[in-house]
VMD Tcl script that builds the backbone (N, CA, C; Angstrom):
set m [mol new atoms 348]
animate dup $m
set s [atomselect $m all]
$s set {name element resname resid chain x y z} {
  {N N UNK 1 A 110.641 70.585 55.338}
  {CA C UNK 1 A 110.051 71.377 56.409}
  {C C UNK 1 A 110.615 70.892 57.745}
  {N N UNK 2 A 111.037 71.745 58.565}
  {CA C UNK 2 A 111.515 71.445 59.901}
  {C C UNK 2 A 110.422 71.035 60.244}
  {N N UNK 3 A 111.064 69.804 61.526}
  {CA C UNK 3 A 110.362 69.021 62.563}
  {C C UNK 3 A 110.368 70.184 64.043}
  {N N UNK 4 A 108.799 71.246 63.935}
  {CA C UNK 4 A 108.927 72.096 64.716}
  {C C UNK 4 A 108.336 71.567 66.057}
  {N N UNK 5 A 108.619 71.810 67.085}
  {CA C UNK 5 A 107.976 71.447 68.512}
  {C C UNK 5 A 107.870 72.533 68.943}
  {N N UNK 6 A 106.874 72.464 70.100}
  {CA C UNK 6 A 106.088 73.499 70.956}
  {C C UNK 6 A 107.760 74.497 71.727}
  {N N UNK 7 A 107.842 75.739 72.139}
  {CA C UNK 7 A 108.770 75.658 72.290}
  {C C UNK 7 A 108.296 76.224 73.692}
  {N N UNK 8 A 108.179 76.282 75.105}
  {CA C UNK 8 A 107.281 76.321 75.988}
  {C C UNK 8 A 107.522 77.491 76.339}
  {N N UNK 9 A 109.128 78.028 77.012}
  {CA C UNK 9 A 109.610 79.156 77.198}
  {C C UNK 9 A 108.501 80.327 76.689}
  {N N UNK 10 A 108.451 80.262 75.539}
  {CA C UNK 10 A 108.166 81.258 74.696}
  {C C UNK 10 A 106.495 80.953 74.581}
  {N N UNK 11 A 105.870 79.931 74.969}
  {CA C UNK 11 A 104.459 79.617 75.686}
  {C C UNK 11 A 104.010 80.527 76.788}
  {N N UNK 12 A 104.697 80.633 77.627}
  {CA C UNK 12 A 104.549 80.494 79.412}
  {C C UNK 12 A 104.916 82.488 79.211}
  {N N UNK 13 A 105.823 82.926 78.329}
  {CA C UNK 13 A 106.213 83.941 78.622}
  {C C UNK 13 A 104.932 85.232 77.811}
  {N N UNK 14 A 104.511 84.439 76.529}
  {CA C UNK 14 A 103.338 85.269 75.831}
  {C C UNK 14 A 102.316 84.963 77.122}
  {N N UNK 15 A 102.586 84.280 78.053}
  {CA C UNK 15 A 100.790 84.125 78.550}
  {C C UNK 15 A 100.517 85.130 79.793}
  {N N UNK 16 A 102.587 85.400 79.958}
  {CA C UNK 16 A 102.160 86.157 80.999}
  {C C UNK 16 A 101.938 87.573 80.733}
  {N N UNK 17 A 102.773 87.928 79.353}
  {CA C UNK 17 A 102.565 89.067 78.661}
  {C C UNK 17 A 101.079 89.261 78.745}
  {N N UNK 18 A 100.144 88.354 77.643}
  {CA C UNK 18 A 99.150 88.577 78.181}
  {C C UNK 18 A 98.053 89.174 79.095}
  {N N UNK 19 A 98.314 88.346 79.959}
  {CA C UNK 19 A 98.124 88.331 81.689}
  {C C UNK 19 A 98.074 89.482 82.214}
  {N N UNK 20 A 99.455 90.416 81.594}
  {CA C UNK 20 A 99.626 91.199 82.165}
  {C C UNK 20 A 98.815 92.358 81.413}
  {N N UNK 21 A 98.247 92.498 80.256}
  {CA C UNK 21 A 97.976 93.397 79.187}
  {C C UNK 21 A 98.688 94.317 78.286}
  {N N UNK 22 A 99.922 93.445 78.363}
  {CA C UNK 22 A 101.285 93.762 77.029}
  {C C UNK 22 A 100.919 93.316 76.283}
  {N N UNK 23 A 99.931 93.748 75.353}
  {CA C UNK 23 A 99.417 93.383 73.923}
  {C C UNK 23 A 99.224 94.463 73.093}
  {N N UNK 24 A 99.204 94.053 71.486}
  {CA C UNK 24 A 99.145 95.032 70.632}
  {C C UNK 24 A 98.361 94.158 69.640}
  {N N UNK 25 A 96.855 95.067 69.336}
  {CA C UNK 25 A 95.438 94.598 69.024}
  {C C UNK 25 A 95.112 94.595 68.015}
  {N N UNK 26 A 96.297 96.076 67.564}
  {CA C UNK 26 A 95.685 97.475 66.572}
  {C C UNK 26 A 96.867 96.988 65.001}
  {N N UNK 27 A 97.839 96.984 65.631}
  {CA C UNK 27 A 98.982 97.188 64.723}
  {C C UNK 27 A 99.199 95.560 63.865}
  {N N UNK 28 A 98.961 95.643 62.341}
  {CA C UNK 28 A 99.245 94.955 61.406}
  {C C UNK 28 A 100.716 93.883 61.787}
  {N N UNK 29 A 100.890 92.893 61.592}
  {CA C UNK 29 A 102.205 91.636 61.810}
  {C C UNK 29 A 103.110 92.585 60.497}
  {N N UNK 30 A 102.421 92.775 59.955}
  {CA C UNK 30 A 103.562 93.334 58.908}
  {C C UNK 30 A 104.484 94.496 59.220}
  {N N UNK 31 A 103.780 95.331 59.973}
  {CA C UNK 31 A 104.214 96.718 60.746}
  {C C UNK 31 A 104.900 96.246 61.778}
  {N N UNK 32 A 104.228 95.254 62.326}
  {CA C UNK 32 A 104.457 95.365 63.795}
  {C C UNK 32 A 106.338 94.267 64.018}
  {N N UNK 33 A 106.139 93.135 63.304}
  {CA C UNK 33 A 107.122 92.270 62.841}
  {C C UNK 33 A 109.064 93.027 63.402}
  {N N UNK 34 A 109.319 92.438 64.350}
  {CA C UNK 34 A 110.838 93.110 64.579}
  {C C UNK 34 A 111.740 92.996 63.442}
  {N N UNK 35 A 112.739 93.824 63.312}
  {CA C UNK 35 A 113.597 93.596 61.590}
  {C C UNK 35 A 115.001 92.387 62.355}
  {N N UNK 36 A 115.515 92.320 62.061}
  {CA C UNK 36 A 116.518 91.828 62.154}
  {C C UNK 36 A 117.821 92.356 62.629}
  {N N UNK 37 A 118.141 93.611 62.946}
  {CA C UNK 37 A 118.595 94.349 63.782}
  {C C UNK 37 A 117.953 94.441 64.853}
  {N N UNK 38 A 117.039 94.283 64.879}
  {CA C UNK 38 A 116.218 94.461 66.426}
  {C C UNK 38 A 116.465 93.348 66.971}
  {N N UNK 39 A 116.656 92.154 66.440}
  {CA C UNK 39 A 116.750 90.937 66.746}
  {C C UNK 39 A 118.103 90.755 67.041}
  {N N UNK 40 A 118.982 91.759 66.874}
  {CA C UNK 40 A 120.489 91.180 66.691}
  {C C UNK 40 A 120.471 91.991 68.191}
  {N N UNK 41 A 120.091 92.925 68.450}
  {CA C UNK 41 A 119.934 93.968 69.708}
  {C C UNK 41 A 119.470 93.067 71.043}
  {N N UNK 42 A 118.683 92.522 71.006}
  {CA C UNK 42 A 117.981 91.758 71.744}
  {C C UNK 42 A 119.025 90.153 72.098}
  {N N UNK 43 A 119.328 89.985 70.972}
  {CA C UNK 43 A 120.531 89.019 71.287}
  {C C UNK 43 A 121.789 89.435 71.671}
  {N N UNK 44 A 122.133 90.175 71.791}
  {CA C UNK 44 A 123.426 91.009 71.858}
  {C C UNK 44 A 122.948 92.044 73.675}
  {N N UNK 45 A 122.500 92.113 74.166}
  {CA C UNK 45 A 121.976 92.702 75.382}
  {C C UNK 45 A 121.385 91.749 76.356}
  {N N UNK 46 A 120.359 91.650 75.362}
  {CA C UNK 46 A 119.695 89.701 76.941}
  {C C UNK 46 A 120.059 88.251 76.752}
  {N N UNK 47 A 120.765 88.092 75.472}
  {CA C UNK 47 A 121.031 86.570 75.114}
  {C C UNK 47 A 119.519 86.124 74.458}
  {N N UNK 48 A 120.033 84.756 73.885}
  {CA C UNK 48 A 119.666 84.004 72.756}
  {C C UNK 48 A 118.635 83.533 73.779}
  {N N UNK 49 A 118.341 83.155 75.006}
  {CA C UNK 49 A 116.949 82.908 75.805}
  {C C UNK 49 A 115.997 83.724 75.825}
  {N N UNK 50 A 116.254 84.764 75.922}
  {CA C UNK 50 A 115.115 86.279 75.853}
  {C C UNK 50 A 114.745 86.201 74.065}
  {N N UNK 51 A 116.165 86.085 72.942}
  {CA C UNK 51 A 115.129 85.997 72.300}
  {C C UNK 51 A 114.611 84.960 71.310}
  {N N UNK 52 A 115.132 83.565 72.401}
  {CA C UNK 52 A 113.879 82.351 72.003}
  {C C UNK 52 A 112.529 81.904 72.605}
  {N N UNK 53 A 112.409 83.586 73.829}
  {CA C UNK 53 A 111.232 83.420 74.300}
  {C C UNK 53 A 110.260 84.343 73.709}
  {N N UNK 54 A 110.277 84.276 72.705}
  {CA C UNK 54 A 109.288 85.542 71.923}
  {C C UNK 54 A 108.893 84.711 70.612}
  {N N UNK 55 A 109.246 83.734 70.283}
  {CA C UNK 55 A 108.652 82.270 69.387}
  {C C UNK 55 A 108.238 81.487 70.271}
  {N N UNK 56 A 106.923 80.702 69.578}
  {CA C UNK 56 A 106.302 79.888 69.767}
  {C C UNK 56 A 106.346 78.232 69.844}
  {N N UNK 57 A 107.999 77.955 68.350}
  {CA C UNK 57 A 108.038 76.725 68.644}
  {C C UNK 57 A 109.671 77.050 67.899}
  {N N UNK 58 A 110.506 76.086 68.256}
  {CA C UNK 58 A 111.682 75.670 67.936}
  {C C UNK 58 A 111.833 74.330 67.305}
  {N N UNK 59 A 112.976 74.183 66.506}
  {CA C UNK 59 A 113.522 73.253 65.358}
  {C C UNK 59 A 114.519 72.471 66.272}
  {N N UNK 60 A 114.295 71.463 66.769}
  {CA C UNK 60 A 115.854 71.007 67.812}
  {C C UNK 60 A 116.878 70.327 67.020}
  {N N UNK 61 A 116.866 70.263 65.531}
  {CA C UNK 61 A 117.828 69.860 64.475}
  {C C UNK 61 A 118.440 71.128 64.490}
  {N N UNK 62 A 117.969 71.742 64.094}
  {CA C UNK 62 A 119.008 73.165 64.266}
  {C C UNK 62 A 120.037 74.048 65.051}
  {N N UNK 63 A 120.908 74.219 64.611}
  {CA C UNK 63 A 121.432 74.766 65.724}
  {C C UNK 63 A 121.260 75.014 66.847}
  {N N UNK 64 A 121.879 75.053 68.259}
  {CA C UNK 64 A 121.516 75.682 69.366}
  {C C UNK 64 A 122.301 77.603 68.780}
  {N N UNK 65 A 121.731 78.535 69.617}
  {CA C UNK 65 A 122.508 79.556 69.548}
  {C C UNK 65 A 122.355 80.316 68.205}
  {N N UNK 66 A 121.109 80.104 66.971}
  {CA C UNK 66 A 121.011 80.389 65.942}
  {C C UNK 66 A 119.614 80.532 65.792}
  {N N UNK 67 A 119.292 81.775 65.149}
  {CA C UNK 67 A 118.070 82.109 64.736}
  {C C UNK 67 A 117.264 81.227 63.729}
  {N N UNK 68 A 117.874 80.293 63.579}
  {CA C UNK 68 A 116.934 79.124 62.523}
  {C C UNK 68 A 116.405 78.411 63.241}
  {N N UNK 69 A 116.917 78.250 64.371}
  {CA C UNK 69 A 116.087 77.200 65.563}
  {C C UNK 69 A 114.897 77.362 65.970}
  {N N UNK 70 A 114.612 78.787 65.957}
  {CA C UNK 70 A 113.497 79.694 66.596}
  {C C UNK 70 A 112.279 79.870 65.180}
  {N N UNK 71 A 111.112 79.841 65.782}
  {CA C UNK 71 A 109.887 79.702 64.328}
  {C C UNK 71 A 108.702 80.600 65.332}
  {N N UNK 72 A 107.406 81.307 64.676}
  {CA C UNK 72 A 106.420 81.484 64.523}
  {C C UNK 72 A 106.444 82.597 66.097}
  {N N UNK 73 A 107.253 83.552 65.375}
  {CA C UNK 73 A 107.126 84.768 66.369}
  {C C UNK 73 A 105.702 85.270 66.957}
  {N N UNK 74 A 105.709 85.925 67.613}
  {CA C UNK 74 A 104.316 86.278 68.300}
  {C C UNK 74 A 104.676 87.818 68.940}
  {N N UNK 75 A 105.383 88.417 68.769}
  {CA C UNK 75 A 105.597 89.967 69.719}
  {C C UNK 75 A 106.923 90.599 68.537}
  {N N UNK 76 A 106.691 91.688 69.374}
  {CA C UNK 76 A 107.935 92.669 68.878}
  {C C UNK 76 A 108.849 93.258 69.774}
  {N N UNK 77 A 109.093 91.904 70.627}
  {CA C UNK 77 A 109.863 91.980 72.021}
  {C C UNK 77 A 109.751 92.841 73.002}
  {N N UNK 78 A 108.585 93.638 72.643}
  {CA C UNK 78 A 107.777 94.025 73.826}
  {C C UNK 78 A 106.385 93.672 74.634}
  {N N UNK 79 A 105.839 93.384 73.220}
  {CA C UNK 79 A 104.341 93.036 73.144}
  {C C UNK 79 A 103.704 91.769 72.259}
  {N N UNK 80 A 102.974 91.131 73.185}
  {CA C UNK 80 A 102.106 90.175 72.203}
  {C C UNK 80 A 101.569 91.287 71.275}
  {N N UNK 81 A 101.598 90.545 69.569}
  {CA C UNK 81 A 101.248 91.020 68.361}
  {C C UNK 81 A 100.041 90.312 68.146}
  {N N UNK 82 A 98.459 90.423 68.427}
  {CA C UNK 82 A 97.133 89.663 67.929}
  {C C UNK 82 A 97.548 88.726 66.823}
  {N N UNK 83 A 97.815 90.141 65.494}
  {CA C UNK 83 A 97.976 89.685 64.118}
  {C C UNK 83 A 98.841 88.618 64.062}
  {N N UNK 84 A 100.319 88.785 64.998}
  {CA C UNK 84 A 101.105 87.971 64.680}
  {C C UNK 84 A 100.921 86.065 65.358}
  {N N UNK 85 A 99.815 86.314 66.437}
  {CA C UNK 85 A 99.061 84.888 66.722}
  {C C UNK 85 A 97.944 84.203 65.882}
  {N N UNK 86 A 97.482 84.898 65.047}
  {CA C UNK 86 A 96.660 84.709 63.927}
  {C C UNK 86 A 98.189 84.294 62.878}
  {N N UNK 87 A 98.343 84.782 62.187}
  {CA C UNK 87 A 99.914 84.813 61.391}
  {C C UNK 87 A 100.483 83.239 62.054}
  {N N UNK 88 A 100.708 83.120 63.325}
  {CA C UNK 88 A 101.049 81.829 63.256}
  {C C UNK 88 A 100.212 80.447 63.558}
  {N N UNK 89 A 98.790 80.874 63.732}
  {CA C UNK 89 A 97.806 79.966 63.530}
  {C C UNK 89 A 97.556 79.296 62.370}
  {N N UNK 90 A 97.763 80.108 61.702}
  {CA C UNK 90 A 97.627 79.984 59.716}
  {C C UNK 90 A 98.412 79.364 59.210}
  {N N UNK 91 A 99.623 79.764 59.804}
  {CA C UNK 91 A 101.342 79.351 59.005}
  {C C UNK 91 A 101.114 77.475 59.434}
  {N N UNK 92 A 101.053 77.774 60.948}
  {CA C UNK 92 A 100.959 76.206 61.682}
  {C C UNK 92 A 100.013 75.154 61.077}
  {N N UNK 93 A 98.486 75.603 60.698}
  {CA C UNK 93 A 97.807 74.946 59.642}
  {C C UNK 93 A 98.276 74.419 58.686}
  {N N UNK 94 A 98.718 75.265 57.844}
  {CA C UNK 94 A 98.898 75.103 56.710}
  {C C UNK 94 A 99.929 74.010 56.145}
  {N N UNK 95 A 100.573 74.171 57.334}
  {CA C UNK 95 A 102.310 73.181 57.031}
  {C C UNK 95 A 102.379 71.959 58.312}
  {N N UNK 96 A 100.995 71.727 58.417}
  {CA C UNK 96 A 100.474 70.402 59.449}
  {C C UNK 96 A 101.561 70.514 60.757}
  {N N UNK 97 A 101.414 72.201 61.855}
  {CA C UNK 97 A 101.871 71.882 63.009}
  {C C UNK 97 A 100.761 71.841 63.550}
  {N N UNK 98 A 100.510 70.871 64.234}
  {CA C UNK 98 A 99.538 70.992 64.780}
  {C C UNK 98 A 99.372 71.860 66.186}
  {N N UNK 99 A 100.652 70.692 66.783}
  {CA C UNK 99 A 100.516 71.247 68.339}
  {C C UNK 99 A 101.238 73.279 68.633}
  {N N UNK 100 A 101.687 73.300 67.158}
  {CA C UNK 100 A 102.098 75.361 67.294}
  {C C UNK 100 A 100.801 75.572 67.322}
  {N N UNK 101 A 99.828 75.315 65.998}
  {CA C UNK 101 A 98.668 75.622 65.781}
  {C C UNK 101 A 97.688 75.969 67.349}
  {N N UNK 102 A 97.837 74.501 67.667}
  {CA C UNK 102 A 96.852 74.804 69.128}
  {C C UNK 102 A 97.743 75.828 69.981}
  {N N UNK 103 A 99.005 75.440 70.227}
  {CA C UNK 103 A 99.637 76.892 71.373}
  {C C UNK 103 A 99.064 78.015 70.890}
  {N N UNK 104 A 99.238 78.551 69.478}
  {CA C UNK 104 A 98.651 79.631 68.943}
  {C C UNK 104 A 97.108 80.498 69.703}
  {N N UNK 105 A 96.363 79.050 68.822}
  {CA C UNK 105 A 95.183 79.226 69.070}
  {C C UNK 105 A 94.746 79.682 70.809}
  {N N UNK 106 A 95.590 78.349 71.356}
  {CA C UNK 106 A 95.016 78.807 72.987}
  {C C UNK 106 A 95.314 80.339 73.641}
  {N N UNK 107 A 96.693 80.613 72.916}
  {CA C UNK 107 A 97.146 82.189 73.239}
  {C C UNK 107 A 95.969 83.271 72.804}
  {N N UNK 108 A 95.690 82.692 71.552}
  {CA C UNK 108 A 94.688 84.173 70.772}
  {C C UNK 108 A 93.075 83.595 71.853}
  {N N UNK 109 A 92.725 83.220 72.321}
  {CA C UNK 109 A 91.731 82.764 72.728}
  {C C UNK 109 A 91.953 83.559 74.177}
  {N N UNK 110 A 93.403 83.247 74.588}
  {CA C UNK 110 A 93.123 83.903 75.646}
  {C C UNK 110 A 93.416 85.622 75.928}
  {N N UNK 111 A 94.134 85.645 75.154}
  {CA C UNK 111 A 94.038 87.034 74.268}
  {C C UNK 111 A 92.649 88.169 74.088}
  {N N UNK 112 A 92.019 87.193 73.547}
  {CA C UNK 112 A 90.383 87.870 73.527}
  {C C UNK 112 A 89.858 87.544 74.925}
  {N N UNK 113 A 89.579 86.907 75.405}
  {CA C UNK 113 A 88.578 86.759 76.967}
  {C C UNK 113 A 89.271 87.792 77.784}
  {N N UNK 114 A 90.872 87.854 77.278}
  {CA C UNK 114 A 91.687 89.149 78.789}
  {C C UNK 114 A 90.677 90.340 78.430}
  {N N UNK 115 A 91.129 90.323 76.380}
  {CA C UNK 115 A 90.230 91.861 76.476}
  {C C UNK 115 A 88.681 91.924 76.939}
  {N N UNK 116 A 87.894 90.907 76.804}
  {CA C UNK 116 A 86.426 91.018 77.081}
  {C C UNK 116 A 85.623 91.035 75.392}
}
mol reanalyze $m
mol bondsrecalc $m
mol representation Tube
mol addrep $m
């Protein structure tokens, strides 16, 4: 199992999404989940920063410049995904991250108080 760390970029940028009420409440992680062409689009138009700011934590053994570096998506490069902050609350549990776990958590927390 990769040695994952908080990856902040991609902290600071869901919070402002947030913030702002670029969220999606309704739509399933499974639906909602970008494919991998979308991902190649997004890298290929804004660079590999835009889209290592849409994960939550990064692998720093891994490549720079490679999608293996990047872990525990949260949007569909438009929008915070609820499901998909739950999705990586769970994942982060389960496989003892802690500190994704809490970024997670603090996002979906603040997630709900934006909505009321």
């Amino acid at each position: 199992m990769p040695g994952y760390r908080v990856h902040e970029p991609g902290v600071t940028q869901a919070r402002r999404l947030i913030d702002d009420g670029a969220v999606d409440v309704d739509t399933p992680w499974s639906d909602a989940a970008p494919s991998a062409e979308e991902a190649n689009r997004v890298i290929e138009k804004e660079g590999w920063a835009a889209f290592a700011a849409w994960h939550l934590a990064e692998d720093p053994e891994a490549s720079e410049e490679t999608k293996a570096r990047y872990a525990f998506p949260y949007g569909d490069f438009t929008k915070v995904n609820r499901a998909a902050l739950i999705h990586a609350k769970q994942r982060a549990a389960q496989n003892d991250h802690a500190e994704i776990e809490k970024a997670a958590d603090d996002l979906l927390e603040r997630l709900d108080r934006r909505r009321g």
